[in-house]
SEKOLZA-921288 format. One record per atom (N, C-alpha, C, O): x, y, z. Coordinates in steps of 0.2 Angstrom, whole numbers, plus 5000, padded with zeros to 4 digits. Each point is the difference from the previous one (the first is absolute). Layout:
<nodes>
XYZ...
</nodes>
This chain:
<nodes>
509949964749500749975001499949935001499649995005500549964992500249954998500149975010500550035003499049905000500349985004500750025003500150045004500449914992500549975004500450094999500450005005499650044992500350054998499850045008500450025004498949984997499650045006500449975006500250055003500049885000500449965005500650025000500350005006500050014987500850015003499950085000500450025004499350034994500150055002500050025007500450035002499049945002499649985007500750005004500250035005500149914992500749975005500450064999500250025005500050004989500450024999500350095005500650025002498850004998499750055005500050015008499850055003500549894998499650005009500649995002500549974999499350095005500550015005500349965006500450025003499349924998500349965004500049924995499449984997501249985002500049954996500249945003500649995000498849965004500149945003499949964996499750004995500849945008500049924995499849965007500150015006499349944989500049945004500449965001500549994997499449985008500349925001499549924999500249954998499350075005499749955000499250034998500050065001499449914995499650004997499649945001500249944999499150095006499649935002499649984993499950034995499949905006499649984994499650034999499950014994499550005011499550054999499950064999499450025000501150024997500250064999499749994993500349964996499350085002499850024991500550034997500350055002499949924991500650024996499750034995500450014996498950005004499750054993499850065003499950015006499850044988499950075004499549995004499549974997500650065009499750015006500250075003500550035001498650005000500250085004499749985009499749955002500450105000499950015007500250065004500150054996499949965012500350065001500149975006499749965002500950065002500349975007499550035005499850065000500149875003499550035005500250015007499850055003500649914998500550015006501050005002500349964996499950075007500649994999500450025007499950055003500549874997500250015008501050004997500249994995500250025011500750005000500449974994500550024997499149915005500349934994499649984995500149954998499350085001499549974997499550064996499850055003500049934992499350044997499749964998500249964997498950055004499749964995499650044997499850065001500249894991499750024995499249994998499749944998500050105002499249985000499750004991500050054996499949895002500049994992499350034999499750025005500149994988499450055002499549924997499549995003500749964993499749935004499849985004499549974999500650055007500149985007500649955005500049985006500450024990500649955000500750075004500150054998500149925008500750035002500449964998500049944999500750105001500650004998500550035004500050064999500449925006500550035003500749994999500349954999499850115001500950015001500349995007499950035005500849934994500149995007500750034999500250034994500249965013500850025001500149934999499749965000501050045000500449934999500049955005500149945000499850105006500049965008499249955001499949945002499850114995499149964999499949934998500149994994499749975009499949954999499250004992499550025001500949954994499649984994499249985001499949965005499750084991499449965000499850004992500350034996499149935000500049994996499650074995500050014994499950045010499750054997500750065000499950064999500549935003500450065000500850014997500349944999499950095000500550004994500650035007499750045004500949944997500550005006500550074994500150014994500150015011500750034997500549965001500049945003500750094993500449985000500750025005500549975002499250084998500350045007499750055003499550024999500950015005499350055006500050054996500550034998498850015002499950064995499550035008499849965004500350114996499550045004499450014998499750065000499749874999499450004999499650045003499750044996500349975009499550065005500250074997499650045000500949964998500250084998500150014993500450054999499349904996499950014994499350014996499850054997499949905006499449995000499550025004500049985006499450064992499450025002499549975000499949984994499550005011499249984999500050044995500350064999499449904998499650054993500450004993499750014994500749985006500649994994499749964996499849945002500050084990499749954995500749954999500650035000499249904998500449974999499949944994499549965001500950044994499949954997500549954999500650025000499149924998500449955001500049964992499549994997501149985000500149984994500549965000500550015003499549944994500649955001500549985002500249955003500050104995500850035003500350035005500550005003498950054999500150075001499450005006499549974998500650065008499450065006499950074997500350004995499450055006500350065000499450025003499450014999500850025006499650065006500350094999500550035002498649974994500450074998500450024996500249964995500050095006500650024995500850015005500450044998499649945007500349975006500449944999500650005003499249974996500249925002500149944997499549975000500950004998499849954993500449935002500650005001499349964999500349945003500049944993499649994995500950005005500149954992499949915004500249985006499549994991499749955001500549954998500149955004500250064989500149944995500749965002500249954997500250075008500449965003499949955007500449965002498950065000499849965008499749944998499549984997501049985008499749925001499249995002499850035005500049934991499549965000499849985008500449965003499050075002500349965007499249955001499550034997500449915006499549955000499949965007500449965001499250055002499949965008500449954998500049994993500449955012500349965001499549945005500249965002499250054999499549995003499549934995499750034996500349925004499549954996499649985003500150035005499449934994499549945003500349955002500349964996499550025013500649944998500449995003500049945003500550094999500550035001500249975008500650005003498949995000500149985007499849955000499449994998501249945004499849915000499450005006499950055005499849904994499649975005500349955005499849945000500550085003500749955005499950035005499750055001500749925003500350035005500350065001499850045004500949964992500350025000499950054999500450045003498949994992499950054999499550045006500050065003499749884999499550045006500650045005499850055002500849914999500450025003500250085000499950045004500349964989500250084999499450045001500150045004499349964993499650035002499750015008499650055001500649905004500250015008500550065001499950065003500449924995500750044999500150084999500250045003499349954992499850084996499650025005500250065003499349925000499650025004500450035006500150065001500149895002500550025007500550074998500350045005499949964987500450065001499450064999500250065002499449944995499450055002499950015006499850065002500249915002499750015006500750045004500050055003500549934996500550055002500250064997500550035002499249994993500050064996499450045000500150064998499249925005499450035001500150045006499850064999500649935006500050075005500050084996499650055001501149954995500050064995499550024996500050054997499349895002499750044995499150015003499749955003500050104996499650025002499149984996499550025001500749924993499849984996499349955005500149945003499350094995499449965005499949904995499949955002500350074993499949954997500549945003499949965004500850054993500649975004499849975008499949945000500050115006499649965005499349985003499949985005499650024987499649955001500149944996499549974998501050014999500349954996500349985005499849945001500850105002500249945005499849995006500049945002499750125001499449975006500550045005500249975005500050104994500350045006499650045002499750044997500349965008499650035005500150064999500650025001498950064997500250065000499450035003499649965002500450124998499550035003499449984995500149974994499350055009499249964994500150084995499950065002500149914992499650054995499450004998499649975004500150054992499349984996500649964994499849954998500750074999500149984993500249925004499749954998500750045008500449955003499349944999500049954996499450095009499549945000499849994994499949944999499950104996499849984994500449954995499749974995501050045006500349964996500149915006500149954998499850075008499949915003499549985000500049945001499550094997499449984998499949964992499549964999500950064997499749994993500749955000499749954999501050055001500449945001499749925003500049954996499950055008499949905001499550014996500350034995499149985003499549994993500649984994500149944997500150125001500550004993500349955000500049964995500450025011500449945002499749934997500149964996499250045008499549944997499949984994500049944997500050125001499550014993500549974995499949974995500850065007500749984996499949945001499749974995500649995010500249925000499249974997500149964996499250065004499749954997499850014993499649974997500850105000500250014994499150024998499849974995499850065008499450055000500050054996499650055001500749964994500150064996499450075001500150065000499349905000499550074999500050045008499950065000500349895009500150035005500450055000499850055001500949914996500550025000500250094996500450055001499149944995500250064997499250065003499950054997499949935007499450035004500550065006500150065001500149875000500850035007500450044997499950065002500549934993500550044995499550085000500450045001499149984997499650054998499950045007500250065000499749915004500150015011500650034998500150055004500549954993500750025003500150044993500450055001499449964994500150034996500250095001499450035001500949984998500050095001500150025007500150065001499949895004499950005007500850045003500649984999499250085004500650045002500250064994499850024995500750015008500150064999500650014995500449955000499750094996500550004995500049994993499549994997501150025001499849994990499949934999499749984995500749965009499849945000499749985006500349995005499050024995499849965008500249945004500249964996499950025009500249965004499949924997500449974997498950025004499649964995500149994993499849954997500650095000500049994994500649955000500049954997500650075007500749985001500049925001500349964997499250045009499949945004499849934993500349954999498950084997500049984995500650004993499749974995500750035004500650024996500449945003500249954996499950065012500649925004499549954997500149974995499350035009499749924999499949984993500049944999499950104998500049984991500749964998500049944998500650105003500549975002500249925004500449964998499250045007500249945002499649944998500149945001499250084996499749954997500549984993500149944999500150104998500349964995500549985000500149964996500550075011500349955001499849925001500349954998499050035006499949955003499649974994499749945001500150104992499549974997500449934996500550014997499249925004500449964996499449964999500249964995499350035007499549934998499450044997499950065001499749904995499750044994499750045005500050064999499649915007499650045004500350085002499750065000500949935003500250065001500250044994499950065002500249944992500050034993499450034999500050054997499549925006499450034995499750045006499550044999500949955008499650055003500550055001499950045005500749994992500650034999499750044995499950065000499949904996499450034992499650065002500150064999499449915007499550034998500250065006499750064999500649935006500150065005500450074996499950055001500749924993500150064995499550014998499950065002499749934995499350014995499750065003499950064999499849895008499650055004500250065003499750055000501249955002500150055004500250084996500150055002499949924991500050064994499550024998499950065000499749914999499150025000499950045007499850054998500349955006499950045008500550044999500050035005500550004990500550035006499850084998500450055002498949964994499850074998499850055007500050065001499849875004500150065008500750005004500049995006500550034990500450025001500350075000499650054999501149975000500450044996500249984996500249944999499850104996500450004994500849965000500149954996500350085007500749955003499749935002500049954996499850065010499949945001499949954996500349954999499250074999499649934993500549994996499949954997500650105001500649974995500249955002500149944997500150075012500449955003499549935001500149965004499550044994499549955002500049974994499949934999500250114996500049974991500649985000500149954996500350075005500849965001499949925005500349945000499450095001500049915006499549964999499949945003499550074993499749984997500449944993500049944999500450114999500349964994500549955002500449984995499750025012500549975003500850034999500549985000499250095000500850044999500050045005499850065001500549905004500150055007500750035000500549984997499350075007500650065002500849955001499849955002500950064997500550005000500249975009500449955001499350095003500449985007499449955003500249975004499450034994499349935000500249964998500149965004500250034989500349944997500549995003499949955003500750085000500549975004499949965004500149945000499250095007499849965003499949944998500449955001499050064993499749914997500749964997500049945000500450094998500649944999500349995004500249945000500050085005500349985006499849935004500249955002499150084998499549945004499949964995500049945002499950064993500049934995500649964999500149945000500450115000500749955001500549965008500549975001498950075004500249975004500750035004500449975003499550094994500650045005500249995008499649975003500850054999500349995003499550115007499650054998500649935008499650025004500550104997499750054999500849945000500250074999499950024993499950064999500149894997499750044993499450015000499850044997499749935007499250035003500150045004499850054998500349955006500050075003500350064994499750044997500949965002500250074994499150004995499750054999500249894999499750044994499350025004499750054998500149905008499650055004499950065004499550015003501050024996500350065003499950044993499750054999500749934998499750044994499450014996499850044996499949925006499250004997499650055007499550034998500649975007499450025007500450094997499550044999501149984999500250064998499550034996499850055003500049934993499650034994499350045004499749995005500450064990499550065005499950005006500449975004498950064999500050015008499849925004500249985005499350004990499749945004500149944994500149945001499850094992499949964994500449945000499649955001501050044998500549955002499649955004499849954997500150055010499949985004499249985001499849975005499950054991499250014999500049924995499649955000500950054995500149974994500349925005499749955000500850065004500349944999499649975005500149945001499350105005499649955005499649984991500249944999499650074997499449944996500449974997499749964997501150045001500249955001500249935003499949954997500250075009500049945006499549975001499949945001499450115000499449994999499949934995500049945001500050084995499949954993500349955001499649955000500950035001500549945001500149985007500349955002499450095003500049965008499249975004499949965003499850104994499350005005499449974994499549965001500750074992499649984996499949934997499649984998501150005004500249934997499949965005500049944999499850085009499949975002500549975008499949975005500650074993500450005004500050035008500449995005498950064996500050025004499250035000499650004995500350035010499250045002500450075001500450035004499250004991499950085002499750005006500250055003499149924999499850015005500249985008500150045004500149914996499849935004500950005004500250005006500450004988500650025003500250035001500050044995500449985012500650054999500550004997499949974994500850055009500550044997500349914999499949965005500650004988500249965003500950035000500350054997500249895009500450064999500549964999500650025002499349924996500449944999500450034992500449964998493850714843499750054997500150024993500349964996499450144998500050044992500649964997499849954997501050065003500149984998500349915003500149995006499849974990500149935006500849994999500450014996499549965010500949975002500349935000499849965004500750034992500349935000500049975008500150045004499849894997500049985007500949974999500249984994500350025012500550005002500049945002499849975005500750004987500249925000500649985002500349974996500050045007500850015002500049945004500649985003
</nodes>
């Protein structure tokens, strides 16, 4: 049977028929097989037999560059089984002979996130004061060890807590004097660090990625923004499978959807309640991840840039397919 003949039979057959709304860049639009490796309420991910993941989100889900959104809420948990062969073709998902998601009406979706992006002024130092101070009022709620060795709150001692105060002021150094070969020594220390389908460390590494490119503007910062993508995709093999997607998304500078809100808020100098909202919605994201991610963003643009010591201060209380960069 004839390709395109085999696809629309596939669709034609499945007993449950979702439409997209949104479509990450990074999503492969040629035949691609795999089988669902995981699947939670709003979410399944797809395990490419490549090694490349692919998720399916609910419409509530904040976008990332690797996963295809619905257009409205479908009962994913209860369609969808681990193990379900799935292939993927231009248009079209199909898990099984269950399930068939048509592609060819969802919008194009693209980190809003550049190089840059954050002036060297004042004023910008200022929001990123601002951003911090509202992390610090939202860190009670999260149980995220990274979050309070970034801001420097006091909790009970871990092994992971000391581990990760120990390798931050290093990283922090290594960052402002743009040491590339240190810095990716440290990055390797945090790599896979913690528990989960995305590790703690990985998340952490994801923010600070982020906020270097917010801050990269002088050749020097570009070329050490270079090479920490380079390096941290070459390491990210001691990882998870997920993880490293999300690490190849941020590597390419296509960070997740409620991360970029953050980063455009603080590059435009928002206003303290539009950072808080998109900070409230970014600490939301999974159990720690969210909040794992957005300390290595303040990381990067407070402590890394120079603004402050991870060590020395307290609290103050004053990627396969590649992605267009977002010129708006």
């Amino acid at each position: 049977m004839p390709m395109t003949l085999m696809r629309d039979a596939l669709r034609s057959v499945a007993r449950y028929q979702f439409t997209a709304g949104t479509i990450g860049c990074r999503v492969p639009r040629t035949d691609h097989c795999g089988r669902v490796g995981a699947v939670f309420k709003h979410a399944c991910m797809v395990m490419l037999e490549d090694g490349g993941v692919v998720a399916l989100l609910a419409p509530h889900v904040g976008q990332v560059a690797h996963a295809v959104r619905l257009a409205v809420e479908e009962p994913i948990d209860r369609c969808i089984r681990i193990g379900t062969p799935v292939r993927i073709w231009r248009n079209a998902i199909v898990f099984g002979a269950d399930v068939a998601v048509t592609l060819s009406s969802a919008r194009p979706w693209t980190s809003a996130v550049r190089p840059g992006m954050c002036a060297r002024n004042k004023g910008a130092f200022n929001t990123i004061a601002l951003a911090r101070n509202v992390l610090l009022e939202l860190a009670p709620k999260s149980s995220s060890e990274f979050l309070a060795a970034a801001l420097q709150i006091g909790r009970p001692v871990t092994a992971l807590g000391v581990r990760v105060s120990t390798v931050l002021p290093r990283l922090a150094l290594a960052t402002r004097t743009h040491d590339a070969n240190q810095a990716l020594l440290l990055v390797r220390e945090l790599l896979g660090l913690g528990p989960g389908l995305t590790p703690a460390g990985d998340d952490f590494i994801v923010g600070w990625l982020a906020g270097l490119t917010l801050a990269a503007q002088s050749p020097a910062q570009h070329e050490f923004l270079a090479a920490m993508c380079t390096g941290v995709e070459a390491l990210s093999y001691a990882t998870t499978p997920l993880s490293r997607e999300h690490l190849a998304d941020a590597c390419g500078l296509m960070f997740s959807e409620r991360l970029s809100e953050v980063c455009v808020a603080m590059a435009s100098g928002a206003s303290r309640p539009a950072l808080q909202s998109s900070m409230t919605a970014q600490l939301a994201v999974g159990a720690t991840s969210g909040a794992d991610a957005g300390a290595g963003l303040i990381f990067a643009l407070f402590d890394s840039a120079g603004g402050g010591s991870a060590s020395s201060q307290g609290s103050r209380g004053s990627g396969r397919a590649s992605c267009p960069q977002h010129t708006e």
